[in-house]
N, C-alpha and C positions, 0 to 999 in steps of 0.2 A: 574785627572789622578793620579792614585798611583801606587808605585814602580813596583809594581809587575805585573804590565800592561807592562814594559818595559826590565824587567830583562831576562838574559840569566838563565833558569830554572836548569838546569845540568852544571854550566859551570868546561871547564877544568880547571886544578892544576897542576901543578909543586912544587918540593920538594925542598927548601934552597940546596941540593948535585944536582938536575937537571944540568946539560953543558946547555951553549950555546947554542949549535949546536943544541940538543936535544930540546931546549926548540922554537929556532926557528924555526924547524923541524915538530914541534907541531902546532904552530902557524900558518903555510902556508900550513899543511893540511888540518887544521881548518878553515880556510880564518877567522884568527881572528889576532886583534893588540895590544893584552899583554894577559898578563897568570897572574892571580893572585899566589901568591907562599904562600904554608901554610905547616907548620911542624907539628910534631907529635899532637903538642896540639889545629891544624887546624887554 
């Protein structure tokens, strides 16, 4: 098996200024259970 058998292809992102709210908000529309967070330089 390799990685990319298993990976999320597009996943979501959240920005380092993302809220909470917004980021949980994300997550539970997503049915997902963390957001990777990346800034300008990804």
């Amino acid at each position: 098996m390799i990685v990319s058998e298993i990976m999320t292809s597009n996943p979501i992102a959240v920005q380092p200024k993302t809220t909470v709210a917004d980021a949980a908000r994300m997550m539970l529309a997503n049915h997902v259970s963390g957001l990777p967070v990346l800034d300008e330089n990804g």
